[in-house]
MIFI-77867 format. One record per residue (C-alpha): residue in three letters; x, y, z. Coordinates in nm, 2 decimals, m for minus. Example, Ala and Ser with C-alpha at 12.3 -4.5 7.8 and 13.67 -1.06 7.14 Angstrom:
2
+-----+--------+--------+--------+
|  aa |      x |      y |      z |
+-----+--------+--------+--------+
| ala |   1.23 |  m0.45 |   0.78 |
| ser |   1.37 |  m0.11 |   0.71 |
+-----+--------+--------+--------+
REM end
This chain:
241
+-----+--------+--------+--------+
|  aa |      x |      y |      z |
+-----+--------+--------+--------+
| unk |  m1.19 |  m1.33 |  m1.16 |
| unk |  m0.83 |  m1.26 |  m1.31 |
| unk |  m0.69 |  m0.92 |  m1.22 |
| unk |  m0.72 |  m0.70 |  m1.54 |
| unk |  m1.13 |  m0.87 |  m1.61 |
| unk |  m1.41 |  m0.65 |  m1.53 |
| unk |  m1.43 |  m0.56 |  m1.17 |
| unk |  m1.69 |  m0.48 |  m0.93 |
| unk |  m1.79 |  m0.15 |  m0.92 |
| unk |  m1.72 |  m0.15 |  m0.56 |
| unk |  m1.39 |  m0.27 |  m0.56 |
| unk |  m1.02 |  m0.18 |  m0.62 |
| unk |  m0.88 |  m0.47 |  m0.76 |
| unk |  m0.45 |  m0.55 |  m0.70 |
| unk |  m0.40 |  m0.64 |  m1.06 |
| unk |  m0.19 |  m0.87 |  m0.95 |
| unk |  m0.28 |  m1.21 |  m1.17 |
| unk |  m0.40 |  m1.52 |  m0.96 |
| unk |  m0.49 |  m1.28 |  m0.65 |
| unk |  m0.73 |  m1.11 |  m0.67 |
| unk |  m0.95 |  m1.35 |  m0.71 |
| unk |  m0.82 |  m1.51 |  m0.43 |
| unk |  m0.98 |  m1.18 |  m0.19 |
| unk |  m1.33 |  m1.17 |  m0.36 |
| unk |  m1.24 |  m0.96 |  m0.66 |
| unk |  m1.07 |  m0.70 |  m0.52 |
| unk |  m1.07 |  m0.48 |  m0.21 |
| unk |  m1.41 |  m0.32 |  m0.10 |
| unk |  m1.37 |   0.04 |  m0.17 |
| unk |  m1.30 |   0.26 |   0.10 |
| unk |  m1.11 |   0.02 |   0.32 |
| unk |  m0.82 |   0.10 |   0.47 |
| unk |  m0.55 |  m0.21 |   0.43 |
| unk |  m0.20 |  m0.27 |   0.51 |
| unk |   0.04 |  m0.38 |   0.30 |
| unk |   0.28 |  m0.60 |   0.52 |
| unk |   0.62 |  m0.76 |   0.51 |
| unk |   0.98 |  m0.76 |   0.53 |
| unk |   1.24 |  m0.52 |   0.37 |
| unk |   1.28 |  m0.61 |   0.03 |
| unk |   0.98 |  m0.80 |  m0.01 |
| unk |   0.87 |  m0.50 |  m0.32 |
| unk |   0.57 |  m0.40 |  m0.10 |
| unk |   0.65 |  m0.03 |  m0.26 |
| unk |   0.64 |  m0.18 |  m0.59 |
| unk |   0.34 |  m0.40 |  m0.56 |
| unk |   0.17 |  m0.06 |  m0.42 |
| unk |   0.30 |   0.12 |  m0.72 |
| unk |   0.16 |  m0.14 |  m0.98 |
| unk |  m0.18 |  m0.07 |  m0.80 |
| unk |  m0.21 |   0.27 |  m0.84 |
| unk |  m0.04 |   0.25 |  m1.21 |
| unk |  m0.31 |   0.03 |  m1.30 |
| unk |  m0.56 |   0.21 |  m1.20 |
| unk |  m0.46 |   0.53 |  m1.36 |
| unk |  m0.45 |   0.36 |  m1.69 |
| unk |  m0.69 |   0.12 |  m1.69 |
| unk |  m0.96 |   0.31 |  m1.49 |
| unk |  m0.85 |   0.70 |  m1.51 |
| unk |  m0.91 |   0.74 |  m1.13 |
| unk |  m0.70 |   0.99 |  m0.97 |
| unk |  m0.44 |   0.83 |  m0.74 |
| unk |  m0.18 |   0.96 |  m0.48 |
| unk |   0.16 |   0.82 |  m0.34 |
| unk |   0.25 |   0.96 |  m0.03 |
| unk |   0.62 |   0.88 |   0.04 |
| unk |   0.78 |   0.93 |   0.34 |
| unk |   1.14 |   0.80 |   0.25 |
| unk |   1.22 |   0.80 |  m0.08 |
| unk |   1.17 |   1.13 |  m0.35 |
| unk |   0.95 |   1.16 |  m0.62 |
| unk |   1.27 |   1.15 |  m0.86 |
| unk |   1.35 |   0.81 |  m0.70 |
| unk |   1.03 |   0.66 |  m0.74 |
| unk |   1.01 |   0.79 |  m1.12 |
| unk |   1.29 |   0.67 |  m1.16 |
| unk |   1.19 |   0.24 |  m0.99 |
| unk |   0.90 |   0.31 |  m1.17 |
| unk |   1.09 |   0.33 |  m1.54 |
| unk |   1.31 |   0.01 |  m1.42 |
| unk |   1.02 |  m0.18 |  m1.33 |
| unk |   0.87 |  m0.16 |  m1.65 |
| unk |   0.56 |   0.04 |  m1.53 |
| unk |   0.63 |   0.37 |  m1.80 |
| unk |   0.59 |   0.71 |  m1.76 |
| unk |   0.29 |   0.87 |  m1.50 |
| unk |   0.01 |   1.09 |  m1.62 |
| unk |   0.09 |   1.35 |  m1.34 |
| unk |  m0.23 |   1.51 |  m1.37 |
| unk |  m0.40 |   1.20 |  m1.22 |
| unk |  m0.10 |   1.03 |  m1.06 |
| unk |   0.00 |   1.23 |  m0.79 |
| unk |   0.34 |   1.16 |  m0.58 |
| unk |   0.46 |   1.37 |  m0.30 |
| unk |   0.75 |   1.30 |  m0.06 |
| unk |   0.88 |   1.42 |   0.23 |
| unk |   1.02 |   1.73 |   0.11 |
| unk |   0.78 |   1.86 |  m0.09 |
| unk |   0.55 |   1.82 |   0.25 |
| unk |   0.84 |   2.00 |   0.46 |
| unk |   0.78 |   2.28 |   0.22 |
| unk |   0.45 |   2.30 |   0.23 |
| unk |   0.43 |   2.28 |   0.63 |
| unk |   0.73 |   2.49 |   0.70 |
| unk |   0.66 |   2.43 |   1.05 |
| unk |   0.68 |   2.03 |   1.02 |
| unk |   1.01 |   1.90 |   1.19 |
| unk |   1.05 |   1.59 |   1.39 |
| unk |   0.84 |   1.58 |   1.69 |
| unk |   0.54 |   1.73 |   1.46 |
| unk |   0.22 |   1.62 |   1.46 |
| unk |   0.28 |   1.44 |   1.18 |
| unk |  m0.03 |   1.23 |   1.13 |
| unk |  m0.25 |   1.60 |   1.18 |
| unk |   0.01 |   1.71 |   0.87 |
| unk |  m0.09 |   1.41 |   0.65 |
| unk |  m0.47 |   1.44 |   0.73 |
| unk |  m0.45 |   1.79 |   0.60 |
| unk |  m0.31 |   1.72 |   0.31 |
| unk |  m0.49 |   1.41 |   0.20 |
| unk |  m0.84 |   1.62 |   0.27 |
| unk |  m0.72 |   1.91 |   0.01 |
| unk |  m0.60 |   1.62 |  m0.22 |
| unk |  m0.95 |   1.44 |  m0.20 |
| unk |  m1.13 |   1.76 |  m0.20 |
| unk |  m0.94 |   1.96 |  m0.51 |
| unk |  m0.85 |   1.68 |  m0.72 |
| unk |  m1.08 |   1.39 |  m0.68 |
| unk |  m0.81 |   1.14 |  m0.56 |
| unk |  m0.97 |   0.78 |  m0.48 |
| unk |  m0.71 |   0.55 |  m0.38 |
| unk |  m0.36 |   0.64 |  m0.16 |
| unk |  m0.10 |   0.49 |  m0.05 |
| unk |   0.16 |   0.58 |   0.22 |
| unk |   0.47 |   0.48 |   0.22 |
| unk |   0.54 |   0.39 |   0.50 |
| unk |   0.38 |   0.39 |   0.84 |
| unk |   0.71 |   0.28 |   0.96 |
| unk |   0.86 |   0.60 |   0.87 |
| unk |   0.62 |   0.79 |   1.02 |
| unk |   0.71 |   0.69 |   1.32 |
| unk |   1.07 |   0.74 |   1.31 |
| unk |   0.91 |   1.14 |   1.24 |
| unk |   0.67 |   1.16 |   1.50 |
| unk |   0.67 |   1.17 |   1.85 |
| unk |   0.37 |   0.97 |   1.95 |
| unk |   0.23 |   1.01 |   2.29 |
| unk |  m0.04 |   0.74 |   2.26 |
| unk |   0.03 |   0.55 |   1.96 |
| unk |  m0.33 |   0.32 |   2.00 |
| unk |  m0.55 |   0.67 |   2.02 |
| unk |  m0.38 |   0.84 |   1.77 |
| unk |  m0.38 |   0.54 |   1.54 |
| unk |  m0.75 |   0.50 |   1.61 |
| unk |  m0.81 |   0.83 |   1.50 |
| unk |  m0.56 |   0.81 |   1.19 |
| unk |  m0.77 |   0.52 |   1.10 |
| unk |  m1.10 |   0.65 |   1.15 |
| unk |  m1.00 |   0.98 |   0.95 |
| unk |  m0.92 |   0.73 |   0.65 |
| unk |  m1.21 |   0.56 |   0.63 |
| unk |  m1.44 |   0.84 |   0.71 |
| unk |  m1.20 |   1.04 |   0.37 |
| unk |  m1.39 |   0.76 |   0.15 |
| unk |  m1.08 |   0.67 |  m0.02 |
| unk |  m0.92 |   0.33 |  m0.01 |
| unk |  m0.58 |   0.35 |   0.15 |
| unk |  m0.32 |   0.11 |   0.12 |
| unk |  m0.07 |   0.17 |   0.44 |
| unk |   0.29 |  m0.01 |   0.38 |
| unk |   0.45 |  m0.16 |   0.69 |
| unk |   0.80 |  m0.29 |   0.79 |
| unk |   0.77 |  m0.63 |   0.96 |
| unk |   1.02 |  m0.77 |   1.20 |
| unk |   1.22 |  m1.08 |   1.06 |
| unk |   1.01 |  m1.35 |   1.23 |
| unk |   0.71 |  m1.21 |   1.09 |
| unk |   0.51 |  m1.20 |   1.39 |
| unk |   0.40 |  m0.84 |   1.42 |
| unk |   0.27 |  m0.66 |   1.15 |
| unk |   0.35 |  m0.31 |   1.33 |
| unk |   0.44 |  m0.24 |   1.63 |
| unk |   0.10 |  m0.09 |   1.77 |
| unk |  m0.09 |  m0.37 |   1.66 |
| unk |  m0.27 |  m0.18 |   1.34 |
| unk |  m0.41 |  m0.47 |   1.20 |
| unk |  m0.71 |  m0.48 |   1.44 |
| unk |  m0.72 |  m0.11 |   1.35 |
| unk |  m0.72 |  m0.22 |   0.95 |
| unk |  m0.96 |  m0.33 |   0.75 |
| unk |  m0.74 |  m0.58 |   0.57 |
| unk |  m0.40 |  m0.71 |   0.58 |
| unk |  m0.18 |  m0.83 |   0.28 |
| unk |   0.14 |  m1.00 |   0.39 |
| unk |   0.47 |  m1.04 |   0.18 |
| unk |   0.76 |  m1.27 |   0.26 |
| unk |   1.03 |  m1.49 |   0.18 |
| unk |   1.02 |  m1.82 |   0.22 |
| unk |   1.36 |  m2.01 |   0.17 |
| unk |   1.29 |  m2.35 |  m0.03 |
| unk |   1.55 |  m2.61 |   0.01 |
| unk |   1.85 |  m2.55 |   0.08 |
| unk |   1.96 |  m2.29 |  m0.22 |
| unk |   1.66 |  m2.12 |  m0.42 |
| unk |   1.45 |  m1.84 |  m0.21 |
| unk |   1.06 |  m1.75 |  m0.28 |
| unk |   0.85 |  m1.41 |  m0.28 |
| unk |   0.52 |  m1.50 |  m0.09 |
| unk |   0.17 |  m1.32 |  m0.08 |
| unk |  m0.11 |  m1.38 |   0.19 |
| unk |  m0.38 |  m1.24 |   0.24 |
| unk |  m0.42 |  m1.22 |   0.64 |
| unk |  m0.77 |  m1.09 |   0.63 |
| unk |  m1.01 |  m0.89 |   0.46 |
| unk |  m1.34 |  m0.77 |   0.61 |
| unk |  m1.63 |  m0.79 |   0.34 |
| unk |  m1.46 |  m1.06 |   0.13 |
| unk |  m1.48 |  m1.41 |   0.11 |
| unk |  m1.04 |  m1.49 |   0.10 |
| unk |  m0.78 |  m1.79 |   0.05 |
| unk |  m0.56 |  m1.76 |   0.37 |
| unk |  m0.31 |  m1.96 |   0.21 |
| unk |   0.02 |  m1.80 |   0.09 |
| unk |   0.09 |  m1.77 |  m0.32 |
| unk |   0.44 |  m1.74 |  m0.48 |
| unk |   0.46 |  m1.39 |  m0.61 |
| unk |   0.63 |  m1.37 |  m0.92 |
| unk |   0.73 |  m1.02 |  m1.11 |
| unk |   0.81 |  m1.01 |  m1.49 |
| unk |   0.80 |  m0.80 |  m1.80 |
| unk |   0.62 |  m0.51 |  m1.56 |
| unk |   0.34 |  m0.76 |  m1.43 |
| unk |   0.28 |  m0.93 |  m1.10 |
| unk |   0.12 |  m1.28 |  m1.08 |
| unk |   0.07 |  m1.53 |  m0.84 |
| unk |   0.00 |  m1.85 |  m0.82 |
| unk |   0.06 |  m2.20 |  m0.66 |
| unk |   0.39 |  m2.23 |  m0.42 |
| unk |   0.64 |  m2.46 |  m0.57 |
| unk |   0.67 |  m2.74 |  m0.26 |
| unk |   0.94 |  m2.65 |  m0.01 |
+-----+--------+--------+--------+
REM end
């Protein structure tokens, strides 16, 4: 199944053409998946193109949680990239600032993870949201002071999935690609979705997709070029190195 066909009711599909049937038709609803890879690698903008999708295509309410970059900013990719305006009473995007000012008390050193689980639970409560995304874990440890990163993750986790809305949790990857965080949150995850580059020969460089895992879904491990044009992601076939 092509994104953008009839899904399953019981998943979220990527809408990214020539993946998503690649993971079994989309992600189970509910999970909670990471969206892995490098700087650069558009992992903001393939989450963006999710929840976009979604919004127009399914009228779910969506939120973007962004922990770098403001709203204006992202408005503002989102118009380059093609996507078009939001409908802001089902596309909700908050950033750091607006989350400073509703938590006057949040500073670095918070408890930022207890911050974020309040205010996803009055966002899923009051205005129906079903999918999130937060951008980026990363950042959210550069905030927060984390005594024990694997029991607070556990719990971070277990909060998500227990919410009933499917998360999508950006991550910075080192260069070599062999972490996808640096507490190990892909054992914590139910899925992981990795982007990279991949030089080929000596001059030209590729955007890659894999899918690492995904529980609930039969999934091609392999890696897919990921192409972006005219507002639309697609992959397909890597050119050969």
């Amino acid at each position: 199944m092509e994104s953008g066909q009839t899904a399953e009711p019981d998943r979220i599909q990527t809408f990214i053409d020539g993946f998503d049937n690649k993971i079994g038709g989309g992600i189970k609803k509910g999970h909670v998946v990471l969206l892995a890879g490098t700087p650069g690698t558009m992992k903001s903008s393939i989450a963006l193109n999710i929840l976009t999708n979604h919004v127009k295509k399914r009228g779910v309410n969506v939120l973007y949680v962004s922990i770098e970059e403001s709203k204006e900013s992202l408005l503002i990719a989102m118009n380059q990239l093609g996507f078009g305006t939001i409908d802001e009473s089902k596309f909700f995007i908050v950033d750091i600032g607006r989350l400073r000012l509703e938590h006057t008390d949040a500073d670095v050193g918070r408890d930022w993870f207890k911050i974020l689980k309040e205010y996803l639970r009055k966002k899923v409560e009051n205005e129906g949201v079903e999918i999130v995304v937060i951008d980026s874990l990363t950042a959210i440890y550069a905030l927060a002071t984390i005594q024990n990163p694997r029991q607070e993750l556990f719990h971070f986790f277990g909060f998500l999935k227990r919410l009933g809305v499917t998360t999508f949790l950006i991550s910075e990857t080192q260069q070599n690609g062999g972490a996808f965080g640096p507490y190990h949150e892909d054992f914590l995850a139910d899925g992981t979705i990795l982007v990279k580059f991949v030089d080929v020969g000596e001059t030209d460089v590729q955007l890659r997709i894999r899918c690492v895992k995904m529980r609930h879904s039969k999934i091609h491990h392999g890696y897919l070029t990921l192409i972006f044009r005219e507002g639309q992601f697609m992959a397909t076939t890597p050119i050969a190195e």
